[in-house]
C-alpha positions in Angstrom: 30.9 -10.7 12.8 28.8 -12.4 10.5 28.5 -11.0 6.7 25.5 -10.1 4.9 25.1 -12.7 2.0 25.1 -10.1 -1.4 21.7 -11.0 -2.9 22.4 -11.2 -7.1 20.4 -8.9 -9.6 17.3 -10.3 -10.9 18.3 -12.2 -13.9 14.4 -11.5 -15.0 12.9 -8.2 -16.2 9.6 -6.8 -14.8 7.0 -7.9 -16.1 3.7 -5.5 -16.3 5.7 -3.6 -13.5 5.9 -6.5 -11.2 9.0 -8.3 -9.7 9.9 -11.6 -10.2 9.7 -13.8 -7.5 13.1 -14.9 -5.8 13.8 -17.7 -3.8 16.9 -18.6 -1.6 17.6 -22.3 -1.0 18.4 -22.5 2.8 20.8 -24.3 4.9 20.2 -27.9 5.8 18.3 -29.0 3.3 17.5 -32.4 2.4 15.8 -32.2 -1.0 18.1 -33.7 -3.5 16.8 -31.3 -6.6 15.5 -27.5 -6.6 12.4 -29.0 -7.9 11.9 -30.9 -4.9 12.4 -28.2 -2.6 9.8 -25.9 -4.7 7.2 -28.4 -4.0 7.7 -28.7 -0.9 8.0 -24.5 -0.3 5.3 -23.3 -2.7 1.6 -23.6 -3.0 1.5 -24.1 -6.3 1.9 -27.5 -6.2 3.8 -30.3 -8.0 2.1 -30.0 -11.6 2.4 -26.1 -12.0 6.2 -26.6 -10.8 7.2 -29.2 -13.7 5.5 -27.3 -16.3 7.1 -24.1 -15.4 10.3 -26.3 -15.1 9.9 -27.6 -18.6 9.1 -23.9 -19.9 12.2 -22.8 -18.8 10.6 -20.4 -16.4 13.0 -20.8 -13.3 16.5 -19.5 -13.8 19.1 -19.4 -11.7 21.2 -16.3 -11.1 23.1 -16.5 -14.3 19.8 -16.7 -16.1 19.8 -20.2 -16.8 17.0 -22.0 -16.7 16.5 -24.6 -13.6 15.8 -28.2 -14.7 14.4 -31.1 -13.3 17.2 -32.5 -11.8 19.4 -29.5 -11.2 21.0 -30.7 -8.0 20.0 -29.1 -4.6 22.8 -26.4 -3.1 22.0 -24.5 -0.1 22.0 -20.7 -0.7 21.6 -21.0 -4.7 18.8 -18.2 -5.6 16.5 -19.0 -8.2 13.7 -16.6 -10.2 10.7 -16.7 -11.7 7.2 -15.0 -12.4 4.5 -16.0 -11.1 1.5 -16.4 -13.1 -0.6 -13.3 -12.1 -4.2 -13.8 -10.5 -7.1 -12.6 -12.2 -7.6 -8.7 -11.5 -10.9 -6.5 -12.0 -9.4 -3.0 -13.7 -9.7 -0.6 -10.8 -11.4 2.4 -12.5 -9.5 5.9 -12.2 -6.4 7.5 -13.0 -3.0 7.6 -11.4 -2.1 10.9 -11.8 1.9 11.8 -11.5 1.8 14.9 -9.7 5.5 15.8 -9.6 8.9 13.6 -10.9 12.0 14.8 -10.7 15.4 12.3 -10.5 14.7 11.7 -7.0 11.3 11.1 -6.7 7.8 10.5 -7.6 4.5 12.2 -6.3 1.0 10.3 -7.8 -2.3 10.7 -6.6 -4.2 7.6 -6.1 -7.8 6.8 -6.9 -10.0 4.7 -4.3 -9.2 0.6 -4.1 -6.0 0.9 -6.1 -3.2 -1.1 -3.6 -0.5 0.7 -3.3 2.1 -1.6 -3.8 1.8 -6.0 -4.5 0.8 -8.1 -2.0 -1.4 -10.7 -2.2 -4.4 -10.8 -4.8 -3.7 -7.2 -6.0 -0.5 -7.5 -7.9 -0.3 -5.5 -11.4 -3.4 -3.5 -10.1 -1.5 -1.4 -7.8 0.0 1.8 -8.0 3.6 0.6 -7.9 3.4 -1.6 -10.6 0.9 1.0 -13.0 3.7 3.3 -12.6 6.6 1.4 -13.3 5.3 0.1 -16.7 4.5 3.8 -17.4 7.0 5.7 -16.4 9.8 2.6 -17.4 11.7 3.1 -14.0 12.1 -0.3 -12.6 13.8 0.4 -9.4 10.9 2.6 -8.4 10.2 1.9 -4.9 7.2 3.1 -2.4 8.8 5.5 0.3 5.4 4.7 2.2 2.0 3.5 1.6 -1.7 4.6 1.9 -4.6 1.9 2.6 -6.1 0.5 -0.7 -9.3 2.1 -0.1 -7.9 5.2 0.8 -7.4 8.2 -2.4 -4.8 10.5 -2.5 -0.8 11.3 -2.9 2.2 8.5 -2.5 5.7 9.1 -2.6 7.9 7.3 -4.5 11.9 6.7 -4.9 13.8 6.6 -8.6 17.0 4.9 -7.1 17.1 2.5 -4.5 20.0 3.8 -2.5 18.0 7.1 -1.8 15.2 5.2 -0.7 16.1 4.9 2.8 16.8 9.1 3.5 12.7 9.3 1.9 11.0 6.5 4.4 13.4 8.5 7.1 11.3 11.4 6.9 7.6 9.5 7.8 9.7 7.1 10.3 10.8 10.8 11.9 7.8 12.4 11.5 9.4 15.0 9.3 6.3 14.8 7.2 3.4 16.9 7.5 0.2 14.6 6.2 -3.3 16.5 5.8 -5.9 14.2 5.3 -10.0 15.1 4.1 -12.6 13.2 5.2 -16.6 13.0 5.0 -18.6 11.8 7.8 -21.9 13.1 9.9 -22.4 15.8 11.0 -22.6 16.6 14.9 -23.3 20.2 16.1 -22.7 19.6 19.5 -19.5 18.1 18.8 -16.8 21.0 19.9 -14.1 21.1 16.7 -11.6 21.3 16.2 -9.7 18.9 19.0 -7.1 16.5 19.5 -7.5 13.1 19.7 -5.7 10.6 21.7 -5.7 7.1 22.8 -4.0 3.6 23.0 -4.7 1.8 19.3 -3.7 -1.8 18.7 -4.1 -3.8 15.5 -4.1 -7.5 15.9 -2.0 -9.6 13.1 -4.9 -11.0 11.3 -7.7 -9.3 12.8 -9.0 -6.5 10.0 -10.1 -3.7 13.2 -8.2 -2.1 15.3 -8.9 -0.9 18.6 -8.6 1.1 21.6 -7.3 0.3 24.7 -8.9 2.3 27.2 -6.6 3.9 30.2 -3.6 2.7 28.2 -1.0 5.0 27.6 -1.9 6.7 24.1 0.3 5.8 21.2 -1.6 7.3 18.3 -2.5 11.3 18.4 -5.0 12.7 15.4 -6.1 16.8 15.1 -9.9 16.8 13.9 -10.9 20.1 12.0 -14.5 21.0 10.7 -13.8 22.2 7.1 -17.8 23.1 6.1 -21.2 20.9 6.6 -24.5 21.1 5.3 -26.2 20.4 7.9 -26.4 16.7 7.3 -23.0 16.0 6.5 -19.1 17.4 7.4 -16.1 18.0 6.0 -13.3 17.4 7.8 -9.7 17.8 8.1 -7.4 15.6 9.7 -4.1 15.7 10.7 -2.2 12.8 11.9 0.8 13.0 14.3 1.2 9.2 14.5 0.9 6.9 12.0 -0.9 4.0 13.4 -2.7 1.9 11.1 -6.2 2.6 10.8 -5.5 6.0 12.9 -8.0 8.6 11.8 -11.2 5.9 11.4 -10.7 4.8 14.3 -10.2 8.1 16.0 -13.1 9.6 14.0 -15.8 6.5 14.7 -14.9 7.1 18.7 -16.1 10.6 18.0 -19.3 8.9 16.7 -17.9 9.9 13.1 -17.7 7.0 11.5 -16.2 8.1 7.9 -18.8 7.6 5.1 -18.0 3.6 3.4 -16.0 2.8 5.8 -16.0 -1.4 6.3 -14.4 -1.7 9.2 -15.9 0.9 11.6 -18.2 0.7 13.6 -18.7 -2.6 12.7 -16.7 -4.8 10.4 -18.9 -5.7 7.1 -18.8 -9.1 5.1 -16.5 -8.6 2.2 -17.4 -6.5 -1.2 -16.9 -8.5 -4.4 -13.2 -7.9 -6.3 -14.7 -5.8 -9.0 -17.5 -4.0 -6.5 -15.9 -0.2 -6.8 -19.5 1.3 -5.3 -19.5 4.0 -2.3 -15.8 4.3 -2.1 -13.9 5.3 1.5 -14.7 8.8 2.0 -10.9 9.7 2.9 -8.4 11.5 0.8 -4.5 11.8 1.4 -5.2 15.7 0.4 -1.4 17.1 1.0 2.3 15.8 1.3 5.0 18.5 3.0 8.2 17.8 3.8 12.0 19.3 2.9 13.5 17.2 0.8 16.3 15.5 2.6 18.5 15.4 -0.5 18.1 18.6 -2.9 17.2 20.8 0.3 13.5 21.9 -1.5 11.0 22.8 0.7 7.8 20.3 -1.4 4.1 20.9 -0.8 1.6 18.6 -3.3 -1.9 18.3 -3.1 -4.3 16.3 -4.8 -6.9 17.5 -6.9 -9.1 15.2 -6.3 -13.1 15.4 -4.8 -14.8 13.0 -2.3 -17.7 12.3 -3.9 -19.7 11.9 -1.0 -19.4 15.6 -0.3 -19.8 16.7 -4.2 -22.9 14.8 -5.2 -24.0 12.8 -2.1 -26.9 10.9 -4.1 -24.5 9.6 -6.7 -22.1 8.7 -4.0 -24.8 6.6 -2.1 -26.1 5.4 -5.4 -22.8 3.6 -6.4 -22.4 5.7 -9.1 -18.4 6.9 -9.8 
């Protein structure tokens, strides 16, 4: 049986509560330095590679820095940071609802990432909270979509991580979700939705498959309305991406701000923060599978399409 290779320790700190970048030199490689193979594997391009080669920027897993003609050596790791891309602040706090030395609860405002990937790096929740809260090895035991608000669970120690994510993999979590679309009074709530959803790698809908066997199951619950407007609570008992807009635009709900639903909408600027999703990640409930505590959080946040609907529509905060 084939052993795992034993990945080193990062021989870089964080920096701004973001990893640095590791690379593994694979098998059968014909570059005769690391700096050749760096060209040829990353984007940044030959220039950017020197410089950060003469800065002293890539080290090896002793922390010593890489050089221009450090020979090639299949399986060598090598580190560095990235230069981070230009972020717009996203405005609103990241409250920490609950830390103990297990985990982390924090409620998230609207287009805050949860954890890096792609051009949100140090503006995302995992990487606020680590420079705040100086825990490094915090890890996300599962994520919420970047324009969605609300509560994330986090790890303290790595090794525990895998008993948290256990619970939303199981379905041991019980998620409650608020949302904020039209209001239709001939629409019988509350009810159960069910259907066949598929999300497409690169494709930003999903969809529904009709007469497929369903895959993704949603309860719907009128909270209050105003006539105009609804409330709504919605309980997921899947977890397919995109679940509850989808489910709630094939009730002829599409949720207030929503991008993607009915109809997918050019892109908003980086730094355009106006008429937020209307969806909140409103409560968290599980038994914790370590200490044995039965945990119930809730965020304390509003939608404000359902507090102040002008301002909302507006694209005031």
């Amino acid at each position: 049986m084939r052993r795992k290779t034993r990945i080193p320790p990062a021989p870089l700190p964080q920096r701004d509560g973001v990893d640095p970048v590791r690379v593994r030199l694979p098998q059968g490689g014909a570059w005769p330095t690391v700096r050749d193979h760096l060209v040829a594997r990353l984007a940044a391009g030959p220039d950017v590679i020197d410089g950060m080669l003469r800065a002293g920027r890539i080290v090896g897993a002793d922390g010593t820095p890489v050089t221009p003609d450090t020979p090639y050596a299949a399986g060598l790791y090598v580190w560095f940071h990235r230069d981070l891309p230009a972020e717009p602040r996203v405005p609103g706090t990241l409250d920490v609802v609950y830390r103990d030395e297990h985990i982390v609860v924090a409620d998230k405002p609207h287009f805050l990432a949860t954890m890096p990937r792609g051009s949100h790096v140090a503006e995302t929740a995992l990487a606020r909270l680590r420079a705040r809260l100086g825990v490094p090895a915090l890890s996300a035991a599962h994520r919420l979509d970047r324009l969605t608000a609300g509560l994330l669970l986090f790890t303290v120690r790595p090794e525990e991580r895998g008993a948290y994510q256990a619970l939303f993999r199981d379905r041991r979590v019980r998620k409650e979700y608020e949302a904020v679309a039209a209001y239709d009074p001939d629409l019988a709530l509350p009810r159960t939705v069910r259907s066949h959803l598929v999300k497409d790698r690169g494709v930003l809908a999903a969809y529904e498959v009709p007469g497929a066997e369903p895959n993704s199951e949603s309860r719907v619950e009128l909270l209050a309305h105003d006539g105009r407007l609804g409330r709504y609570r919605l309980i997921p008992h899947t977890g397919r991406t995109h679940q509850l807009r989808v489910h709630m635009n094939a009730l002829g709900l599409p949720l207030l701000g929503d991008p993607l639903y009915p109809a997918v909408r050019p892109p908003a600027a980086p730094d355009d923060f106006r008429r937020p999703l209307q969806l909140l990640a409103r409560a968290l409930e599980f038994t914790d599978p370590l200490t044995g505590v039965a945990h119930r959080f809730v965020s304390g946040r509003a939608l404000g399409a359902w507090t102040s609907y002008e301002t909302w529509a507006d694209g005031g905060a």
